[in-house]
N, C-alpha and C positions, 0 to 999 in steps of 0.2 A: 416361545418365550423370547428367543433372540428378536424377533421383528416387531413382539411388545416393547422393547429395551430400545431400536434404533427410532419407532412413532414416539416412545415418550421423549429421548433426549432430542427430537425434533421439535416436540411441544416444547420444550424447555427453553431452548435456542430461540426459539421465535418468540415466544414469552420475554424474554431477557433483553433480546433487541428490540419488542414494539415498545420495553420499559422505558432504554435507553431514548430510544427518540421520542416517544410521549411527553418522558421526563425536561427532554430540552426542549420541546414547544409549551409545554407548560411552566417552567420556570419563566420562558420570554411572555407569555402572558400576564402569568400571576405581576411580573413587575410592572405591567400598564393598569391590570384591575382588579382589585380582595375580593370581587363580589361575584362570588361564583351560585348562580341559580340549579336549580334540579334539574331544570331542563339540560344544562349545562353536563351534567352529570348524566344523566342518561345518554344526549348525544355523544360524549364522550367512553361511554359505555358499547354503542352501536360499532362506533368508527376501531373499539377495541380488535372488535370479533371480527371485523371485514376485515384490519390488517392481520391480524392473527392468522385469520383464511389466505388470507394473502399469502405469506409466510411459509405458511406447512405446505402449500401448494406449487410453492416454488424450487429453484434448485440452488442450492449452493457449495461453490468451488473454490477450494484454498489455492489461494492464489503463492502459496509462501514454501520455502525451502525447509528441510529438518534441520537444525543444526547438528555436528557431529564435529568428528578429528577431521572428518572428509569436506570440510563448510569451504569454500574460495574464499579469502580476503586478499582486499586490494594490496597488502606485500607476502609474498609470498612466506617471511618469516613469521607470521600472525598465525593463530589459529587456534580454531574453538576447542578445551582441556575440561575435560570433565572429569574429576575423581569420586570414591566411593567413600563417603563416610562412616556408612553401615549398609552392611547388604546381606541378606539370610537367616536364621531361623534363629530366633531369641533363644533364652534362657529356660522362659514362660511357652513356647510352643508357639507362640504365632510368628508369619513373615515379617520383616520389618527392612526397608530399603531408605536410602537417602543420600543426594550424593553436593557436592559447589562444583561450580562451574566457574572458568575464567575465559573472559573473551575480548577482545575491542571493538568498540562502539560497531564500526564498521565492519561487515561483515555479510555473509549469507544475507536471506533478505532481512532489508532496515531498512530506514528511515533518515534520512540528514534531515535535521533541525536547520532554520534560519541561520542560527549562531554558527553552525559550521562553515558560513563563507560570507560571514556579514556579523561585524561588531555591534552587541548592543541588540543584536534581534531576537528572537524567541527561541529559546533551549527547550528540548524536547518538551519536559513537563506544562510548559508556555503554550503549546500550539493548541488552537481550540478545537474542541471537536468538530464544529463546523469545517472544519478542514478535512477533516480525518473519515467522514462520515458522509459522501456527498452522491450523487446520482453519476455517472460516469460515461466516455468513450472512448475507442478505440480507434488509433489511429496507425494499421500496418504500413511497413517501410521493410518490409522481409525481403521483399524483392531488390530493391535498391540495394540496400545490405548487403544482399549477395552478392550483387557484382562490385562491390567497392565496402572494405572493411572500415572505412573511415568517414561512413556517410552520415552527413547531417540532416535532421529532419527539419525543413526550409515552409516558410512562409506560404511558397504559392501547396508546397505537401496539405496545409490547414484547409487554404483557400481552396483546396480539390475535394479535401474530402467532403466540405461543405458541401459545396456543389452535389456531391452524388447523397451526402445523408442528412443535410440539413445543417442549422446552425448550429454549433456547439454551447449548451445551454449556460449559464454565469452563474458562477460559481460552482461547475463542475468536477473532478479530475478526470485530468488525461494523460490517458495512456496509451506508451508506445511502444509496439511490437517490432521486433528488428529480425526476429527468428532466432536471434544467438542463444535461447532458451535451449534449444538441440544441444547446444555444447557443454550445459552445463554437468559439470562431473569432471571435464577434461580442461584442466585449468591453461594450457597451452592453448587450447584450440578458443574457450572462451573468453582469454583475455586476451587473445592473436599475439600474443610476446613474439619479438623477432629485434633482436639487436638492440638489445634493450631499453624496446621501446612498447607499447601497447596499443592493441589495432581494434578497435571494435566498432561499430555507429554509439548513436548520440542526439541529440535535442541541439538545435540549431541555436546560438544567443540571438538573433534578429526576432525566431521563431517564437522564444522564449519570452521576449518582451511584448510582441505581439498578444501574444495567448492572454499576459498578464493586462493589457493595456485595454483590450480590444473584446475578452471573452473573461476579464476577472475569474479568473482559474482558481481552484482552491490548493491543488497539487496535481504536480504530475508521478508518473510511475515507469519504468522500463525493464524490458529483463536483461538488461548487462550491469554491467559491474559501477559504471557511474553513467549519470543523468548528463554530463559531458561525454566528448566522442572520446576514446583512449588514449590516441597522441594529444591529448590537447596539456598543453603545456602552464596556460596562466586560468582554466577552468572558469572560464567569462560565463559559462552557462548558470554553472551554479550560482555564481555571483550576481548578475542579474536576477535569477530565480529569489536566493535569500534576502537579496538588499528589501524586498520584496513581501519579505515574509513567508513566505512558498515553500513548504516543503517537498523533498524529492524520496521517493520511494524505487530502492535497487535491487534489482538479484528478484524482480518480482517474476513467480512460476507462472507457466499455464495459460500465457495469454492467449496460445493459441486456441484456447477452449471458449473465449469470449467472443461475442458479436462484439459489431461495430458501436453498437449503442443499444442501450434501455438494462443498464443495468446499476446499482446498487454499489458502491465499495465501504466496505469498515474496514479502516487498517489502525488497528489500536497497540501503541508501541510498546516495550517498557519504560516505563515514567521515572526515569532517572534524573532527578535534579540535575540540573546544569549541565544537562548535556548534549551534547553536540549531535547526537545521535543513538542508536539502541537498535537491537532485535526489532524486528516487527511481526507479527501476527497480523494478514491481511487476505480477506475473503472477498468474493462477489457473489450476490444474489441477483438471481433473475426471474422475474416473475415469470408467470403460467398463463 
């Protein structure tokens, strides 16, 4: 029965995402033509069941943190409050739980919005899916890392990995492994605090402009705390990245579970008007 329960909520899962993206390649059709044929219908029928097979055949990995009392936020006085508004055994005999939560934007893994380092640009509920939903790579700097807590990842880092895996496809997201994933839980060792200052790697802004200019990025992602190196003081990466439109995705889990390329990210946030940012819910699929 259990391994009925884990095939079905698999069918369900891949059902719901071949929805989601059918749904937006059809919507960008239907607005160039009304004139949908049988043929149309069937072959859209055919291509259902291949991605469907696709799907159930593949594997997928949260990429994302739990929230709890225990979540890192970038000030040390922040942090994720959960209380119990009911919890335990009715009146009537059945369970019954329910609890709010209070949290800021930024936090565990999320999402920065445009708007959070660029006036006038796109707040969370703004960002199109096409951003949010794109094919992806991996670009490790763990090594680097290691030996320098303040390392940036640099132009010729892109131009290399090129080199060994190909070009980086348009309109991708990219993501950067630094290893600082190890430390997460241990909020000294992952934000490197020392003299009241923050040490961790980071996305280069030369690097940043590149990627956007050169490789029209949809978003990038990294597992430290900000899409900037730690000490960075006036955060030129973000700002580049947002002036841009670009969101950044932080405190992302697991990268070390990823290849370099051929795979799949949905990071769907929550869609909080006007905001700067939010939780994220963010997975990778890899096909079979």
């Amino acid at each position: 029965m259990k391994n009925y329960k884990i095939a079905k909520d698999a069918r369900i899962t891949a059902y719901l995402t071949f929805c989601l993206l059918i749904f937006a390649g059809c919507a960008q059709q239907n607005s160039q033509s009304s004139n949908v044929t049988m043929q149309n219908v069937k072959s859209a029928e055919t291509q259902s069941g291949d991605v469907t097979k696709t799907l159930l055949q593949g594997e997928w990995i949260d990429l994302s943190y739990e929230f709890s009392g225990e979540t890192i936020y970038w000030n040390e006085a922040d942090s994720f409050k959960k209380e119990a508004v009911a919890e335990g055994r009715t009146p009537k005999g059945y369970y019954y739980s329910a609890y709010k939560f209070c949290a800021p934007e930024h936090g565990g893994t999320h999402i920065d919005a445009p708007i959070h380092f660029a006036e006038g640009k796109q707040s969370v509920e703004q960002i199109p899916l096409s951003r949010l939903i794109a094919p992806a790579v991996k670009i490790d700097i763990s090594e680097k890392a290691s030996k320098d807590r303040d390392y940036q990842l640099s132009v010729e880092d892109i131009t290399s990995w090129e080199s060994a895996h190909g070009k980086i496809p348009e309109g991708a997201i990219v993501l950067i492994q630094t290893g600082y994933g190890k430390f997460w839980g241990d909020r000294k060792k992952y934000m490197g605090e020392e003299d009241g200052k923050k040490h961790f790697p980071g996305l280069g802004k030369e690097a940043a402009k590149w990627l956007i200019e050169n490789r029209k990025i949809s978003a990038v992602g990294i597992d430290t705390a900000s899409i900037d190196f730690g000490a960075s003081e006036n955060f030129e990466t973000h700002v580049q990245l947002m002036e841009n439109n670009v969101p950044a995705f932080e405190n992302v889990a697991n990268l070390d579970k990823l290849p370099v390329k051929g795979m799949t990210i949905i990071a769907l946030p929550m869609k909080i008007k006007g905001g700067s940012g939010g939780p994220l819910r963010i997975v990778a699929f890899l096909p079979r």
